[in-house]
BAMARFI-833381 format. One record per atom (N, C-alpha, C): residue number from 1; residue in one letter; atom name; y, z, x. Coordinates in steps of 0.05 Angstrom, whole numbers, plus 5000, padded with zeros to 4 digits. Layout:
+-----+------+------+------+------+------+
! pos ! code ! site !   yy !   zz !   xx !
+-----+------+------+------+------+------+
! NUM !    A !   CA !    Y !    Z !    X !
...
+-----+------+------+------+------+------+
//
This chain:
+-----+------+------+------+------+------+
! pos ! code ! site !   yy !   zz !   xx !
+-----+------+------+------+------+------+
!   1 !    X !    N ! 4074 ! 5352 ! 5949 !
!   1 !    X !   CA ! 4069 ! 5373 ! 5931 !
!   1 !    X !    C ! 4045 ! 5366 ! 5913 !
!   2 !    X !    N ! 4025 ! 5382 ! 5909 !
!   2 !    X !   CA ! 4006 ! 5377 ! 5894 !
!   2 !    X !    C ! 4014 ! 5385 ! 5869 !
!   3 !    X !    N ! 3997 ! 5380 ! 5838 !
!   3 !    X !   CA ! 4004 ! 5381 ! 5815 !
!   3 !    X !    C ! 4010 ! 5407 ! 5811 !
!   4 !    X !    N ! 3995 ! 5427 ! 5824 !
!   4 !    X !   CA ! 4003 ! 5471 ! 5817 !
!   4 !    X !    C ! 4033 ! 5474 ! 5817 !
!   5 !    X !    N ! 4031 ! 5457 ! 5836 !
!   5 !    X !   CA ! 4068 ! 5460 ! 5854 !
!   5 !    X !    C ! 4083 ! 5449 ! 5837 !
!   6 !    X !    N ! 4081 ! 5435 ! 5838 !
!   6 !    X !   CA ! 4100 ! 5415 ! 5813 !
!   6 !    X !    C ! 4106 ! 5428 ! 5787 !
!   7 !    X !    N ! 4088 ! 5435 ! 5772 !
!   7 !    X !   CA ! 4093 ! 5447 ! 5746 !
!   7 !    X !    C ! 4097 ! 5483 ! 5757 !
!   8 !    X !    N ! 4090 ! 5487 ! 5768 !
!   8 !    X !   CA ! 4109 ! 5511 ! 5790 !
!   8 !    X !    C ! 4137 ! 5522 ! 5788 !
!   9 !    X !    N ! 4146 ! 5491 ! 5799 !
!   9 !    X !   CA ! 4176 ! 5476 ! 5803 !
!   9 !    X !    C ! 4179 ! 5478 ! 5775 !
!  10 !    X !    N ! 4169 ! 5462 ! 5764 !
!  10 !    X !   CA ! 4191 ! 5453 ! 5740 !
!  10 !    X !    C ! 4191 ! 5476 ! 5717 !
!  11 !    X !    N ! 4173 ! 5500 ! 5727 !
!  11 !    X !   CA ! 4177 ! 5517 ! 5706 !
!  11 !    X !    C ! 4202 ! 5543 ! 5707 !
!  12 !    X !    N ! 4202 ! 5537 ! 5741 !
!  12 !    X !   CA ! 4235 ! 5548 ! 5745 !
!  12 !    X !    C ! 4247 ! 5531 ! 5749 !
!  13 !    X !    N ! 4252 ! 5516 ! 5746 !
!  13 !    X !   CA ! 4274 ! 5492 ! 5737 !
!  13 !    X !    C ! 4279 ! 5499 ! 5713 !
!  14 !    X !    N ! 4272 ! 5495 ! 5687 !
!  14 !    X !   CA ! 4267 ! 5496 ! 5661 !
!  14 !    X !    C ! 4277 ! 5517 ! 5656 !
!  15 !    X !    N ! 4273 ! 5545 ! 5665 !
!  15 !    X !   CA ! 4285 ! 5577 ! 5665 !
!  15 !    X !    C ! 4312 ! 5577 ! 5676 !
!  16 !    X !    N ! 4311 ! 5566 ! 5696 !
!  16 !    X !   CA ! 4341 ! 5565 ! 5708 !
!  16 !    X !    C ! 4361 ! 5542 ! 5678 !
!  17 !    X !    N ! 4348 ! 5519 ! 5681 !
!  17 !    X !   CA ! 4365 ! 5510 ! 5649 !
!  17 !    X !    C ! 4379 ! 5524 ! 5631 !
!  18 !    X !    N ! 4354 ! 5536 ! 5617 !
!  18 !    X !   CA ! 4361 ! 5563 ! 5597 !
!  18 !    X !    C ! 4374 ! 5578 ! 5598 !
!  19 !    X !    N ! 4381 ! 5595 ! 5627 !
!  19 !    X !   CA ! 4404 ! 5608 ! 5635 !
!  19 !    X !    C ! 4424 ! 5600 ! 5633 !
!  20 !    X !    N ! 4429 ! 5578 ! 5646 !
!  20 !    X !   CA ! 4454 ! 5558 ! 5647 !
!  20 !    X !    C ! 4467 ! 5557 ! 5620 !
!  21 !    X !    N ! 4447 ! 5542 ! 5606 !
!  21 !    X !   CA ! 4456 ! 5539 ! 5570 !
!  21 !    X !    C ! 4464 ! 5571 ! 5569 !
!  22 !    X !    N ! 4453 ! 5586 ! 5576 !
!  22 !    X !   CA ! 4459 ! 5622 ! 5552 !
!  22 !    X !    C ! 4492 ! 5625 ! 5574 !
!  23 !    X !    N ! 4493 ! 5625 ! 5592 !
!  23 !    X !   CA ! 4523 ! 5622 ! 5612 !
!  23 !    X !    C ! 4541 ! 5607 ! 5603 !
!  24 !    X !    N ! 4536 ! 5587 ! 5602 !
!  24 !    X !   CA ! 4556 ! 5564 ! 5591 !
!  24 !    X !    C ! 4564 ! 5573 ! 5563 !
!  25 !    X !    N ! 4541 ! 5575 ! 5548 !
!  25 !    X !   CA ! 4548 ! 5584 ! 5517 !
!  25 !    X !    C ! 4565 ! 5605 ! 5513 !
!  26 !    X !    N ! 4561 ! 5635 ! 5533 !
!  26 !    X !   CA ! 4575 ! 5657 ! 5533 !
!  26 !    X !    C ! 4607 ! 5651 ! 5548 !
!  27 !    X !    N ! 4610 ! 5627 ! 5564 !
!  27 !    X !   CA ! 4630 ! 5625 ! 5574 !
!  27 !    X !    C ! 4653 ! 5612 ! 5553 !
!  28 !    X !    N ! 4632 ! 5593 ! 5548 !
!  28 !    X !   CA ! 4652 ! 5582 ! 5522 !
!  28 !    X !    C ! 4665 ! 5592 ! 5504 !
!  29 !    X !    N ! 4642 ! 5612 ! 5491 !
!  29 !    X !   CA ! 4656 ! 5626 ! 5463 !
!  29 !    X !    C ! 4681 ! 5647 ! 5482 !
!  30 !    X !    N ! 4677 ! 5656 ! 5500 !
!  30 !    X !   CA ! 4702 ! 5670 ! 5504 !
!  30 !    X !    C ! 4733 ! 5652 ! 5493 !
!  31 !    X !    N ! 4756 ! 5673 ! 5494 !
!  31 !    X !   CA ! 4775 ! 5649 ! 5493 !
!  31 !    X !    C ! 4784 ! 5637 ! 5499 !
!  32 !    X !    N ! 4793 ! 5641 ! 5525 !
!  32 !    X !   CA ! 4806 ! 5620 ! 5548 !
!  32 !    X !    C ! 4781 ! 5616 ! 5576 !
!  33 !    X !    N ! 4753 ! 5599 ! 5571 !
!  33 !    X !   CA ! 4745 ! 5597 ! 5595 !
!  33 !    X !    C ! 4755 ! 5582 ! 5617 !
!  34 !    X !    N ! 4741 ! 5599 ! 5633 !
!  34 !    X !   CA ! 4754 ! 5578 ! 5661 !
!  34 !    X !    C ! 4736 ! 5560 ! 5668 !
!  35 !    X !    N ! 4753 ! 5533 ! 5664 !
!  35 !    X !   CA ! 4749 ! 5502 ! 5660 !
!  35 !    X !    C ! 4731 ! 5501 ! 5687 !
!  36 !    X !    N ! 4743 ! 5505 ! 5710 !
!  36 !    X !   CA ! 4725 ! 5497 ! 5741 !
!  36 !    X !    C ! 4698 ! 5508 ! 5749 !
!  37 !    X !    N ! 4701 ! 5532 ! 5730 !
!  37 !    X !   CA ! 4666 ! 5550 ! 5730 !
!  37 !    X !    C ! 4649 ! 5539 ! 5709 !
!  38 !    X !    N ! 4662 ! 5530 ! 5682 !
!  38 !    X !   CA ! 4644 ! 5519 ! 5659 !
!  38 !    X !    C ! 4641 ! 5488 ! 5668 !
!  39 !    X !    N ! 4654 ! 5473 ! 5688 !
!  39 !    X !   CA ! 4646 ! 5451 ! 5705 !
!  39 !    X !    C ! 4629 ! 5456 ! 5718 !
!  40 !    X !    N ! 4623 ! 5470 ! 5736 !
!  40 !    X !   CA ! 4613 ! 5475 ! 5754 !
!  40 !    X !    C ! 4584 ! 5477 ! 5745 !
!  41 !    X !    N ! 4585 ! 5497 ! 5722 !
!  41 !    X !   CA ! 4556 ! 5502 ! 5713 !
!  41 !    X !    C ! 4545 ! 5479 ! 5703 !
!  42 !    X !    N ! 4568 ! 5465 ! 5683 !
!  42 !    X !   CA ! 4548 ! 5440 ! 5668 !
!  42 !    X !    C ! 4536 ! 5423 ! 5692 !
!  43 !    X !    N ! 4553 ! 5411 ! 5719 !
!  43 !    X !   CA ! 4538 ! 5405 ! 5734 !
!  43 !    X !    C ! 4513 ! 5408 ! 5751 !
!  44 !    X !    N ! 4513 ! 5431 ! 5753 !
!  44 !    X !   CA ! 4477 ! 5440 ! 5757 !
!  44 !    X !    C ! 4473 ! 5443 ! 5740 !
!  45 !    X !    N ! 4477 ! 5433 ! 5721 !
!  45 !    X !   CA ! 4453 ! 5440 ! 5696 !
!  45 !    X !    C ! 4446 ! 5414 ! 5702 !
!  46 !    X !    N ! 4458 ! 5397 ! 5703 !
!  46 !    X !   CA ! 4452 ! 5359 ! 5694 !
!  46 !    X !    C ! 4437 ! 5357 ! 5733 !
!  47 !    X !    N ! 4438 ! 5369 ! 5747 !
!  47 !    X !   CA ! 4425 ! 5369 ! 5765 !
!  47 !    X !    C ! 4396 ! 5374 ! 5764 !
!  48 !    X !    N ! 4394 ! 5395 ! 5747 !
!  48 !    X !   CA ! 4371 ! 5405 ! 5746 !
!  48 !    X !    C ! 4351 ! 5391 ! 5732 !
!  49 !    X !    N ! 4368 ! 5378 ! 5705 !
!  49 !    X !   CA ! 4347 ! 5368 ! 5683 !
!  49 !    X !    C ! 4347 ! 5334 ! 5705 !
!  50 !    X !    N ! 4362 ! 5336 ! 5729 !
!  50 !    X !   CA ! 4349 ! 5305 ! 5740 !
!  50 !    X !    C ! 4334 ! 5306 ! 5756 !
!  51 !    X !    N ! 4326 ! 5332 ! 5768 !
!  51 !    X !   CA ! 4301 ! 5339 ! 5780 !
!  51 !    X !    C ! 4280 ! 5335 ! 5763 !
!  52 !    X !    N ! 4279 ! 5352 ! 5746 !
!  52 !    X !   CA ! 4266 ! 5365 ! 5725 !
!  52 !    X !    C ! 4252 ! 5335 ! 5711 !
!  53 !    X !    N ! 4269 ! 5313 ! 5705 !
!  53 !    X !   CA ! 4248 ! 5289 ! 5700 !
!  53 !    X !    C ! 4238 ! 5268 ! 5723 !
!  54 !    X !    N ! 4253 ! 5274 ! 5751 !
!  54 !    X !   CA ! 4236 ! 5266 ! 5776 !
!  54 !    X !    C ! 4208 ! 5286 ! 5774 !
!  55 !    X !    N ! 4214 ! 5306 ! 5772 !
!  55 !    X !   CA ! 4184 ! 5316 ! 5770 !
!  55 !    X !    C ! 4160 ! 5311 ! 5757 !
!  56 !    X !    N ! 4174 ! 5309 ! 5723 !
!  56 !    X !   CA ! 4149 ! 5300 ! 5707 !
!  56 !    X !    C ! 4151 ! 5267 ! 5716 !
!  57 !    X !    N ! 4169 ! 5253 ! 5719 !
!  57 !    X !   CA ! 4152 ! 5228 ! 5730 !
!  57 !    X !    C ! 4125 ! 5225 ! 5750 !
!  58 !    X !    N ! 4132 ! 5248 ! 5762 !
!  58 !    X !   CA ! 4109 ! 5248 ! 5785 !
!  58 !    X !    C ! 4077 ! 5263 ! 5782 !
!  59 !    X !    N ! 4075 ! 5272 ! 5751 !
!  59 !    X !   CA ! 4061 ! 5285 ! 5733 !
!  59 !    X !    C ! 4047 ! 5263 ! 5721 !
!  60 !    X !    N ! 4065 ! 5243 ! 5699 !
!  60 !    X !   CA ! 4054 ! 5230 ! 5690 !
!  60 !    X !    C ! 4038 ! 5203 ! 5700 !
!  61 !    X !    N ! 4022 ! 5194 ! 5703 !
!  61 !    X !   CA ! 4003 ! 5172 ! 5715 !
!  61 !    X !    C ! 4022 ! 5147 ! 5710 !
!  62 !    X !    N ! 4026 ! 5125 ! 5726 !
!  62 !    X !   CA ! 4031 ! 5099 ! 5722 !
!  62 !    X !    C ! 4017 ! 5087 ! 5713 !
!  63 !    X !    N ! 4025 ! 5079 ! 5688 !
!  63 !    X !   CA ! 4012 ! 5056 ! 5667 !
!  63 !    X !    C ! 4020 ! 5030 ! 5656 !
!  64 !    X !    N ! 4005 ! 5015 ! 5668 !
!  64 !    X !   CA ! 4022 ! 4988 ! 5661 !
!  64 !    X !    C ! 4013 ! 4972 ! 5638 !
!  65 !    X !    N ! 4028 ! 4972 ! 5613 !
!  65 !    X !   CA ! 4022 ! 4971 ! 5586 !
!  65 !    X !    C ! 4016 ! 4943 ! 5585 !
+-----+------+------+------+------+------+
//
């Protein structure tokens, strides 16, 4: 993937996040959510944000301090 692609990616990555958070948030405040769907979601969320810094690692230059 060249750099277009990448920040491409991670800008629906990042959108998809946001969703997640506004889902999860709306699931929660209900009163009895269901535990296996508000699992489910936090886990792609934590999927995503581990893409999401494989990506910008591959953004940022290797620098050896």
């Amino acid at each position: 993937m060249d750099e277009t692609q990448i920040r491409d990616r991670l800008d629906g990555l990042r959108l998809e996040h946001r969703d997640l958070d506004a889902a999860i948030a709306a699931l929660a405040a209900i009163g009895s959510p269901d535990q296996v769907q508000l699992a489910r979601l936090k886990k792609r969320k934590l999927r995503l944000r581990d893409e999401m810094s494989m990506l910008e690692d591959q953004l940022l230059p290797d620098i050896i301090a």
